[in-house]
MARFIVEX-350199 format. One record per atom (N, C-alpha, C): x, y, z. Coordinates in pm, whole numbers, padded with zeros to 5 digits, always signed. Atoms other than C-alpha are relative to their C-alpha. Layout:
% residues N
XYZ
...
This chain:
% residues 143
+00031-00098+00102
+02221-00737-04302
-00129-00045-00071
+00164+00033+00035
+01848-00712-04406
+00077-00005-00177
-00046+00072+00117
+01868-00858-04782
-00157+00049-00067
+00090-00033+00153
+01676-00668-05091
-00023-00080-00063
-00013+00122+00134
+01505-00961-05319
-00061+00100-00106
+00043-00102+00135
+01493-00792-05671
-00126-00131-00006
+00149-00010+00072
+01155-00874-05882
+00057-00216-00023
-00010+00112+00060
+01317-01206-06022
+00000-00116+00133
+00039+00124-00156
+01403-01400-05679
-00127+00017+00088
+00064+00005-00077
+01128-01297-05541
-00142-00082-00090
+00049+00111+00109
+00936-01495-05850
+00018-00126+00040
-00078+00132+00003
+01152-01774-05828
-00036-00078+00188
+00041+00042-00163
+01074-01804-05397
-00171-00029-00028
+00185+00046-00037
+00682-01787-05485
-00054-00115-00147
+00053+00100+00114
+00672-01991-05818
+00063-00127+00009
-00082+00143+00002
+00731-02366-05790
+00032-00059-00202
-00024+00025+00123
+00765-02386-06174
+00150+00107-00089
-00070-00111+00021
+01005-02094-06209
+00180-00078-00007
-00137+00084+00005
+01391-02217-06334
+00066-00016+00085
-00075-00031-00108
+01529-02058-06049
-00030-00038+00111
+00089-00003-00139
+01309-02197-05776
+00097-00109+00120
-00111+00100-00119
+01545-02461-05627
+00111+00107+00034
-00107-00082-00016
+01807-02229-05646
-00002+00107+00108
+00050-00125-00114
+01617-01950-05442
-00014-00044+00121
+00002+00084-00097
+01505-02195-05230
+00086-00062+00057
-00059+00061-00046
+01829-02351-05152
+00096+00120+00103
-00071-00125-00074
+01959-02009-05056
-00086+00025+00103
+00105+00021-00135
+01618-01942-04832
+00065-00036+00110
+00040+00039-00123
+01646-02210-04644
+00200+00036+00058
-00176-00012-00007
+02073-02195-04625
+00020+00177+00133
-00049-00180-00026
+02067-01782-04533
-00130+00020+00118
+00161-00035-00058
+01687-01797-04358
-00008+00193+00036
-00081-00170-00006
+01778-01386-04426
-00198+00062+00054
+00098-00134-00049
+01572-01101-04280
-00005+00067-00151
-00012-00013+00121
+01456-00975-04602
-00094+00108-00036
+00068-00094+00001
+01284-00645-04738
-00068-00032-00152
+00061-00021+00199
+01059-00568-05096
+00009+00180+00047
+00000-00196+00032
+00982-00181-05186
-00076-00039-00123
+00093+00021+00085
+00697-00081-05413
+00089-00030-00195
-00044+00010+00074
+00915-00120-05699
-00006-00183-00041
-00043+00132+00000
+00977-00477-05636
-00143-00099-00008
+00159+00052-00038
+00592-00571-05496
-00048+00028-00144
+00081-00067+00125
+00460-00392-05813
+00058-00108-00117
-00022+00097+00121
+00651-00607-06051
+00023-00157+00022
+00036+00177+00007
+00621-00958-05915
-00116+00015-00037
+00149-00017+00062
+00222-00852-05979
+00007-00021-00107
+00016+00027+00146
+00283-00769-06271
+00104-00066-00121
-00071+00140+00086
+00504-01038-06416
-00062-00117-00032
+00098+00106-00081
+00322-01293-06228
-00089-00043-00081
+00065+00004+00071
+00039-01181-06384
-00100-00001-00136
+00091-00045+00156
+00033-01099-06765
+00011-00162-00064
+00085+00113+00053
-00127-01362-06954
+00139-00071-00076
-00074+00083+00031
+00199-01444-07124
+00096-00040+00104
-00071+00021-00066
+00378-01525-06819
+00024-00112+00009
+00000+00136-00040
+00284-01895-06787
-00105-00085-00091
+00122+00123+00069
+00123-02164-07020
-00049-00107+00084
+00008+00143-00107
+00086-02409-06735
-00119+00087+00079
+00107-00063-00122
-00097-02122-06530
-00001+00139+00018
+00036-00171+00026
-00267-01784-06524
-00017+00046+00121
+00035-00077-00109
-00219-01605-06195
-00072+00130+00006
+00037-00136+00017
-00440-01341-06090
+00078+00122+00066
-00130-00110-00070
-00313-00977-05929
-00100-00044+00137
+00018+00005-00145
-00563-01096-05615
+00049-00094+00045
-00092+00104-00038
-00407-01423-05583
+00135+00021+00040
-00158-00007-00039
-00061-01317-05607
+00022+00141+00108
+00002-00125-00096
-00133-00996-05369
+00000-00094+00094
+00007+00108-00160
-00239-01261-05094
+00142-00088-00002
-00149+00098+00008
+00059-01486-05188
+00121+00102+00067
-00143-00069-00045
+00299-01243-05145
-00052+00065+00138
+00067-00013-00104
+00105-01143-04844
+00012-00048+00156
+00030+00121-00046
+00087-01432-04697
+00199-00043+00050
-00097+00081-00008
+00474-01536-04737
+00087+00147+00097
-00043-00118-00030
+00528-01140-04621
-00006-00048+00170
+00044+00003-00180
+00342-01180-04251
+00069-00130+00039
-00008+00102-00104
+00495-01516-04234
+00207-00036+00013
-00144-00022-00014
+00900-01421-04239
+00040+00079+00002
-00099-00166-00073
+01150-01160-04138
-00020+00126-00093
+00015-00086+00152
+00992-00899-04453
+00003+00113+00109
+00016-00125-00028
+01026-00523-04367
-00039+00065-00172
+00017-00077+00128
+00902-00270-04610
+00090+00086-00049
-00074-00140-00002
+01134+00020-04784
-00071+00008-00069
+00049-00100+00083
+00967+00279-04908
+00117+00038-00118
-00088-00094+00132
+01096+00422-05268
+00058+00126+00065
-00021-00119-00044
+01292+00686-05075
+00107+00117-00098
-00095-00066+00096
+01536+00791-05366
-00017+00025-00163
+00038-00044+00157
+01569+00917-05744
+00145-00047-00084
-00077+00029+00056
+01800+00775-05974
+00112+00141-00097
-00049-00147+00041
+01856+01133-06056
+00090+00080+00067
-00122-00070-00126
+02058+01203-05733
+00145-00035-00015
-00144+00013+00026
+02391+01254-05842
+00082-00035+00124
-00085-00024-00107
+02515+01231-05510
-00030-00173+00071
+00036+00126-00050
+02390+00878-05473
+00086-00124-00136
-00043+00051+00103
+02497+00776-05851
+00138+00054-00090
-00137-00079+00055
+02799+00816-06081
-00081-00050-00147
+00088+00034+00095
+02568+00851-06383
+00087-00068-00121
-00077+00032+00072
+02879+00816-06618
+00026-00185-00051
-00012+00128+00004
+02925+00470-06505
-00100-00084-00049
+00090+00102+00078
+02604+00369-06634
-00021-00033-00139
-00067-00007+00143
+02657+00278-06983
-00095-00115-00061
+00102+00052+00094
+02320+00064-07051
-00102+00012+00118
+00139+00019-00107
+01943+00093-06958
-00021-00116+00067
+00027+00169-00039
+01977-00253-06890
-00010-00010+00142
-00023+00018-00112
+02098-00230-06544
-00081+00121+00108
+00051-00084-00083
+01888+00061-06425
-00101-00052+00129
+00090+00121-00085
+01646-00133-06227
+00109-00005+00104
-00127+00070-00098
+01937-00343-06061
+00033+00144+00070
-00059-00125-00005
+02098+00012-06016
-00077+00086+00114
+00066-00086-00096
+01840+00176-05794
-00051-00096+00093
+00029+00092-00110
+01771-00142-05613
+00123-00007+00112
-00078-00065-00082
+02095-00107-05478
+00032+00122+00033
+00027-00123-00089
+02100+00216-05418
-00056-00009+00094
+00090-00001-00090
+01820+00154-05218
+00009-00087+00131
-00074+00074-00142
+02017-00105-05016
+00038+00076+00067
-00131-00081-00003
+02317+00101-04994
-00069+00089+00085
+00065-00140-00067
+02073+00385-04817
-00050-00109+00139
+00064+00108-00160
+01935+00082-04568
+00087-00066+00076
-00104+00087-00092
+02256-00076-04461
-00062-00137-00063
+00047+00110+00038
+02145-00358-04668
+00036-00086-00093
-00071+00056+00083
+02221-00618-04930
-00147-00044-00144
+00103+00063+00165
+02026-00655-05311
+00050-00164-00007
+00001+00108-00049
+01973-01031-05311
-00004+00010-00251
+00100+00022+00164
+01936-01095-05757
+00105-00110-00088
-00064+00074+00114
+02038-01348-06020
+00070+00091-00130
-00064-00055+00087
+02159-01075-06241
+00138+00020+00011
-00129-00021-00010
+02538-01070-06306
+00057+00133-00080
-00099-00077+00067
+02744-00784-06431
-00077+00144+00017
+00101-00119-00036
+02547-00501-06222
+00140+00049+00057
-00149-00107-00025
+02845-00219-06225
-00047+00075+00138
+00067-00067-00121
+02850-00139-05843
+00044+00122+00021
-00085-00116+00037
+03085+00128-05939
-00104+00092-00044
+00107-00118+00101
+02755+00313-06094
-00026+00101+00145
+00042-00097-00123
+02653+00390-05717
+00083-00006+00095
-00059-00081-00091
+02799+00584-05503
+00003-00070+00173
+00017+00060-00113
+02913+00453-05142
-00029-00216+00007
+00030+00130+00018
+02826+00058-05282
+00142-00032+00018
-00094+00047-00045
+03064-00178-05155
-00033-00180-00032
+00054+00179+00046
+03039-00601-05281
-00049-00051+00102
+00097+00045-00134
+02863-00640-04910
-00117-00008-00048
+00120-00030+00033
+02591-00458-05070
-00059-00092-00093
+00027+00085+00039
+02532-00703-05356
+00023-00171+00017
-00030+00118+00035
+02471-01059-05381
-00064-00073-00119
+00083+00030+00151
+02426-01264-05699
-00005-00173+00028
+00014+00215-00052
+02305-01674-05658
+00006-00019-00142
């Protein structure tokens, strides 16, 4: 099962200063998973990465971390998904169940598994899989 990394592990795999980086890394090398992004995901390691308060130790740019992620893309099992869905599709979501903005993000990342036969890879805990429709605890994993 190709494996979704949300915005944060996919930080934590390219930053050696990042809290989580052993942690990501111990799963890496453990799972060596076939693994996808989607512009959702690409777009905000950029721009995490890169705003000036991200790091006192070190100021990444968005061409640096485009090649980085680039770079780590061409050189392991990455496929792309396209944004193919709307958080608006009732028939994908049980909007009821969502009961904070908090988890929206998380929320359409799986979805976006859930539509690939796939699994959201994220350090976030207490992502209600009950929000979307057809999700099953295959679909998520939390390190």
């Amino acid at each position: 099962m190709r494996c979704l990394l949300d915005i944060n592990i996919l930080i934590a795999l390219l930053d050696a200063d990042h809290f989580f980086h052993a942690r990501a890394h111990a799963w890496w090398r453990k799972e060596k998973p076939k693994w996808a992004s989607c512009p959702l995901t690409e777009n905000g390691l950029i721009r995490i990465m890169s705003s000036a308060s991200y790091s006192r130790a070190r100021q990444f740019t968005v061409a640096e971390l485009t090649v980085q992620f680039q770079t780590f893309a061409q050189n392991t099992a990455h496929a792309f998904w396209p944004d193919s869905i709307t958080i608006s599709d009732d028939t994908r979501f049980e909007h009821q169940r969502i009961l904070s903005s908090k988890h929206l993000t998380d929320l359409y990342l799986l979805a976006l598994a859930v539509e690939a036969n796939g699994r959201l890879v994220t350090f976030d805990q207490g992502i209600p899989i009950s929000a979307v429709k057809h999700a099953k605890p295959k679909h998520l994993l939390v390190l």
